[in-house]
N, C-alpha and C positions, 0 to 999 in steps of 0.2 A: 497534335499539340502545337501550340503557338511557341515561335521563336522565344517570345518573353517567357513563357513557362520553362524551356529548357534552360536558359539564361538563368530564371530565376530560381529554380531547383540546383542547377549544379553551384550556384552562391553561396547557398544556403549550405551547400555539403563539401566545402570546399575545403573544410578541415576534419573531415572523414574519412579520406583515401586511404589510410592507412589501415584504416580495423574495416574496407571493406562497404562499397557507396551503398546510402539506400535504392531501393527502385526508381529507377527511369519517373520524373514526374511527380515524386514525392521528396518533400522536406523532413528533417529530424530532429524533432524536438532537441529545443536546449531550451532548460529550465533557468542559464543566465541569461539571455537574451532574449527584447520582446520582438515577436516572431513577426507582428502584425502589422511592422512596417512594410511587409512585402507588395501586398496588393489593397491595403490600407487596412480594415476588421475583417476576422475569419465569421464564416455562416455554419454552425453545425460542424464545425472540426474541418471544414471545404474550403479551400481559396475558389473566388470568382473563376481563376480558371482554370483548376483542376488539381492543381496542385495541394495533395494530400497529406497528412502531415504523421509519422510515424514515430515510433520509438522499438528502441533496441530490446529484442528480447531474445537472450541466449546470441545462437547465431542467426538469426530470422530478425524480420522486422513486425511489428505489428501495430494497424492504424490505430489514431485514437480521435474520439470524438466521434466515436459512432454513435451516433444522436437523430432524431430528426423532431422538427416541431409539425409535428401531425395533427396538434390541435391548437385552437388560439384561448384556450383558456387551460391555465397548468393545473396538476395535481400538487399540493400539498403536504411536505412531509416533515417530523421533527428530526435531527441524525443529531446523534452526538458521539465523540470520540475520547478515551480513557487511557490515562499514560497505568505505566504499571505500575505496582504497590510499593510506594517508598521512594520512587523514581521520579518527580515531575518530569513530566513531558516538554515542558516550558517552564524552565527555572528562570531564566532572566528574560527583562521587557526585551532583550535584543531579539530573542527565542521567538514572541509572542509576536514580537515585530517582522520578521522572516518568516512564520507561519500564514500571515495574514498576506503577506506577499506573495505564496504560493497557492492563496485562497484564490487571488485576481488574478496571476496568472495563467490558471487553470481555465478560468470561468469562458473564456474565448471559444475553445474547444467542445463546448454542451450545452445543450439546451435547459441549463441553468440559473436561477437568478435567488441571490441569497437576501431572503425577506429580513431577517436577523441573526444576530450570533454574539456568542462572549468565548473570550480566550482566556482561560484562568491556570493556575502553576501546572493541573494536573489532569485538566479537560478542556472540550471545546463542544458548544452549542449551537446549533441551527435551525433556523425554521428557510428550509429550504423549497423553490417552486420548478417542477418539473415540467417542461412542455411535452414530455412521450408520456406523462402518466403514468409512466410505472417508474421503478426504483431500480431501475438498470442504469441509467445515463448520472444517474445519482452516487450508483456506487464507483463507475466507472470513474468520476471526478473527484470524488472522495479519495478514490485509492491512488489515483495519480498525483492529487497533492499530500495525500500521508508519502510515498517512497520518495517523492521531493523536498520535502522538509525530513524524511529520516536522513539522507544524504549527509545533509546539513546538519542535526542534530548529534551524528557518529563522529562528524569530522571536527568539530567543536567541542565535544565533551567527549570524547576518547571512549563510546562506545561501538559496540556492535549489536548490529538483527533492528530490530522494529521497534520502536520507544514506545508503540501505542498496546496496549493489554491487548486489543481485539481488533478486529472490522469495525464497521463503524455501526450504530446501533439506528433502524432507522424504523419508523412508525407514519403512517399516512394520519392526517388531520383532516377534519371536513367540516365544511360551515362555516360562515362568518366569526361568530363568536369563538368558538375553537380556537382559527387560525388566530384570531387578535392575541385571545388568552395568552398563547403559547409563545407569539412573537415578544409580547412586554415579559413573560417570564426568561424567557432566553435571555433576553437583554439585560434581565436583571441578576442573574447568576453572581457577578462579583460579588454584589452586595448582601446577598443572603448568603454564599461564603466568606462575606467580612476579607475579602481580596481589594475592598475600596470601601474607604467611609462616604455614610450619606451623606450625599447634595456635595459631593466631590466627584468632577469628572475623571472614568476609567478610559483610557483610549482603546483598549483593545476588545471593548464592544460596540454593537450597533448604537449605543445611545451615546458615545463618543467617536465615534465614527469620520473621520477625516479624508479617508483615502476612496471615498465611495463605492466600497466594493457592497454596501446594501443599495436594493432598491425595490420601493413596492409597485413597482408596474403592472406584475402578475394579478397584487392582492387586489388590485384597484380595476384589473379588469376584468379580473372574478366575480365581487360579491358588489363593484362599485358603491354608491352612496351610504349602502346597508352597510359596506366594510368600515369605510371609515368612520361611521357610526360607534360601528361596535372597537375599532382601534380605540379614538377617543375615550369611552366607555372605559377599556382596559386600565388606560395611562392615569385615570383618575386618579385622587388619592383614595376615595371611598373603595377602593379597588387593589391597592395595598396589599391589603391582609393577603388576600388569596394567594402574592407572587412571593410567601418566605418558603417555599418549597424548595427544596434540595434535590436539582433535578440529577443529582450522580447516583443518589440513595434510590433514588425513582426509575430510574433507568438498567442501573447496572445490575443489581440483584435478581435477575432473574434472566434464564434464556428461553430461545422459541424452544418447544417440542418438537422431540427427534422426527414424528412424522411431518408437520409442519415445516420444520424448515428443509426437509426429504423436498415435499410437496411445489416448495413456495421457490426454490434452490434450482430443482430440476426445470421449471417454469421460466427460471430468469435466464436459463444457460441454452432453452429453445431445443427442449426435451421434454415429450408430452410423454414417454412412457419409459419404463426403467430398461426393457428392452434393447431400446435403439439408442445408447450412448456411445458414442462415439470415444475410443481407448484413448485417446488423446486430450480428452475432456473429462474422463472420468478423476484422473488426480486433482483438478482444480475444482469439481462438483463435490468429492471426500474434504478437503481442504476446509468450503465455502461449509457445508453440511455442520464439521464440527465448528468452525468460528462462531456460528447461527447458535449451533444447540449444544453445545462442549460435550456432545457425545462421543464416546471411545471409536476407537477405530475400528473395534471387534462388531458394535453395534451398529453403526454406519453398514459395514459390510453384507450384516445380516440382511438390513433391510432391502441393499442392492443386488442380494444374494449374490457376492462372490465369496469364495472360496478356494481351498489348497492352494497350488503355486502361485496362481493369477493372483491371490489374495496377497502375498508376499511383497509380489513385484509391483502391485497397487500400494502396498505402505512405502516400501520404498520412495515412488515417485509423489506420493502426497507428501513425505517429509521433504522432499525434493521441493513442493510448491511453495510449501509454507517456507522454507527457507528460502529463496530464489522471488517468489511472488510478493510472500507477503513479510520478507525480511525477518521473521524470526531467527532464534538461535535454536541448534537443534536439540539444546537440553528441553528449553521453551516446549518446541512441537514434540519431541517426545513425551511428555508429563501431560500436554493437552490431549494426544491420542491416546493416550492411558496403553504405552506399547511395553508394558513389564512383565509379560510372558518372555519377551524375545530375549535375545544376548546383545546388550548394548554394545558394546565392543565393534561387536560382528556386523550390526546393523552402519552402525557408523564408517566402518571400512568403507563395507558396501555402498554406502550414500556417498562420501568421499571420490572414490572410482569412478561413480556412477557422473556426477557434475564435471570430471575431468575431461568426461568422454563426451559429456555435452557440450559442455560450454569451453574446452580449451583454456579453462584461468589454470595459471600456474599453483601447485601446494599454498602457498602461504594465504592465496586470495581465497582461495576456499576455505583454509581452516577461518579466517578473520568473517567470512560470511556465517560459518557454522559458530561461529564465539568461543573457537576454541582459541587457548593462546598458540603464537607459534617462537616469535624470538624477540627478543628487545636489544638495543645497543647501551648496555651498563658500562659506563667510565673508559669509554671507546673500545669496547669487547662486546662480543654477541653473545648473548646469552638465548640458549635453546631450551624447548619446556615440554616437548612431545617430542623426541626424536626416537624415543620406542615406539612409537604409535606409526611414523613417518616409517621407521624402517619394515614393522609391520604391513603396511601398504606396500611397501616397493617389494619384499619378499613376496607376497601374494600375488602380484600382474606378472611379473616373474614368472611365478611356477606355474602359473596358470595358465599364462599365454606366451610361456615358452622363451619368453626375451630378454636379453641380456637385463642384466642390472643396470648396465654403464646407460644403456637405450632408455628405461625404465626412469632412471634419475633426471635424464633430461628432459623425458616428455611432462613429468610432474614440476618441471621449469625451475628445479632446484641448479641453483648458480653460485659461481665465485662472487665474492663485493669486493669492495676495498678493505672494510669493518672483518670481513672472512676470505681472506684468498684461497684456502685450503677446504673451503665447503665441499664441493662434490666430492675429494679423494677422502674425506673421512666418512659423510654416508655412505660411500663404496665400501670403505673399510667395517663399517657398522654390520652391513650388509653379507658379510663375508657367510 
């Protein structure tokens, strides 16, 4: 490795000493900062030379923009993405405006280029173009601007877990016509949800578009002449009618089939047989499975044939994923894996414990991941809202693994404040 890459890696992590450098040779994603000043644009998630670019997962690092353009004409797909019921996902233009910012600054990292899209209070639409042809580099950039824009959406609007209903929903298109169709309907979303009156410009679609994160490069060197034929075509007015379609109504009502996305799920994660998964990969394969096909966890299982214990300690860490991966709350992933045989309670201890020992966050960062409440400062007093549930846990690693309380209280990173001086000597006392 060249001096400049050393030089310029350790820059780049120069405010990460403290929780722990990335690898020798790689940089670490930071979603304020544009990265791309380092050795001018990234290729494929690559700097020119070598320098790799990671993100923090658990205590491990893991690359992103694992991508390659393998072909010079992309694949074609529609993605769109769905806040939850009653919740917009993008209440204010600030929202919609900060979503679209983490649209571009994604785009660097994959072999991506977004043909169009609309940003409306409670979705977002795409006709996106893929250079590897499959819908792996797709979901990969999808998901890394959904947990970048959740960041921002939790810390803004005072929630917790994942503001989007689902994964992102994505379908392959093919043909001139098609792609056109589908790029002038995406773009026109606002206005067939009456989010913008007609022949008034919306900013937060392609047809109002300023910040240039659309471009038809792909579409133009796909179907060329024939394309923009059939573009034009689209944009008509005699062409109108066809784009009052309600692409949320069209989209969201239905999921893949349990074998289907079994099928299409184990394909993506570079698993050709149910056999050979690898333990490590099977909670984010259960995870992907139900988001695809909202099938129960029971049924998922069947088809992977696991069972007894193994089956357990697979729910476990698939509640684990969906919490931690894909930012859910763990009422959320409970209800989506239909786990109401089980003892909620008990499950939740357990999931509790389990992130403790992984990821090292203190009690309170994990309940606020799981969406539980933990405390608030009322009229400058703390007020506490699980401290049965808190003493529950420390009583159980206790008996279990034999360790003092006082020891127990500290590794779940419960502390004196200023707001509480007397914290840990009254969990102790809780505790007794």
């Amino acid at each position: 490795m060249s001096r400049r890459t050393d030089k310029t890696a350790n820059n780049l992590n120069r405010n990460y000493g403290a929780y722990g450098a990335p690898p020798p040779g790689t940089a670490l994603y930071d979603k304020y900062r544009d990265m791309s000043y380092v050795n001018g644009t990234f290729t494929n998630g690559r700097q020119p030379d070598a320098v790799s670019i990671v993100k923090r997962s658990g205590r491990k690092f893991e690359e992103i923009g694992i991508g390659a353009y393998n072909t010079d004409v992309a694949g074609f797909y529609r993605v769109a993405l769905l806040g939850k019921a009653g919740q917009p996902v993008f209440p204010t233009p600030g929202a919609k405006k900060y979503f679209i910012r983490c649209l571009a600054g994604a785009l660097p990292y994959y072999p991506v280029e977004i043909q169009s899209f609309s940003v409306i209070n409670n979705s977002a639409y795409f006709v996106a173009a893929s250079f590897d042809q499959t819908e792996i580099s797709l979901r990969r950039y999808f998901a890394l601007v959904a947990t970048t824009y959740a960041d921002y959406y939790n810390e803004v609007f005072d929630h917790s877990g994942n503001p989007f209903r689902s994964r992102p929903a994505i379908k392959r298109i093919k043909g001139a016509d098609d792609v056109a169709e589908q790029i002038v309907l995406v773009s026109r979303q606002p206005y067939v949800r009456r989010e913008a009156a007609p022949g008034r410009k919306y900013p937060f679609c392609s047809a109002g578009d300023e910040g240039g994160l659309t471009s038809r490069t792909a579409f133009e060197g796909a179907f060329g002449k024939e394309g923009l034929a059939s573009l034009k075509a689209a944009e008509s007015d005699a062409a109108r009618p066809i784009f009052s379609l309600d692409l949320a109504a069209a989209i969201f009502t239905s999921f893949d089939k349990l074998d289907d996305a079994v099928e299409n799920t184990l394909i993506d994660f570079g698993c050709f047989t149910k056999k050979k998964i690898p333990n490590d990969v099977m909670p984010k394969i259960c995870a992907e499975i139900n988001e695809r096909s909202a099938a129960p966890f029971d049924k998922i299982c069947k088809k992977l044939a696991i069972s007894g214990r193994e089956k357990y300690i697979l729910m476990l860490k698939t509640l684990q994923e969906l919490i931690v991966s894909s930012k859910r709350t763990f009422d959320y992933a409970w209800d989506a894996l239909e786990l109401g045989v089980y003892d909620k309670k008990s499950v939740a201890i357990d999931v509790i414990i389990d992130l403790s020992d992984r990821l090292g966050y203190s009690i309170d960062q994990i309940f606020a991941m799981m969406g539980f409440a933990y405390c608030a400062v009322v009229g400058g007093k703390v007020e506490y809202y699980n401290d049965a549930l808190v003493v529950e846990i420390i009583r159980f690693i206790a008996r279990s693994r034999r360790q003092p309380v006082q020891s127990v209280i500290e590794s779940l990173g419960i502390r004196n404040s200023f707001e509480d001086p007397d914290r840990v000597k009254t969990v102790a006392m809780y505790c007794r």
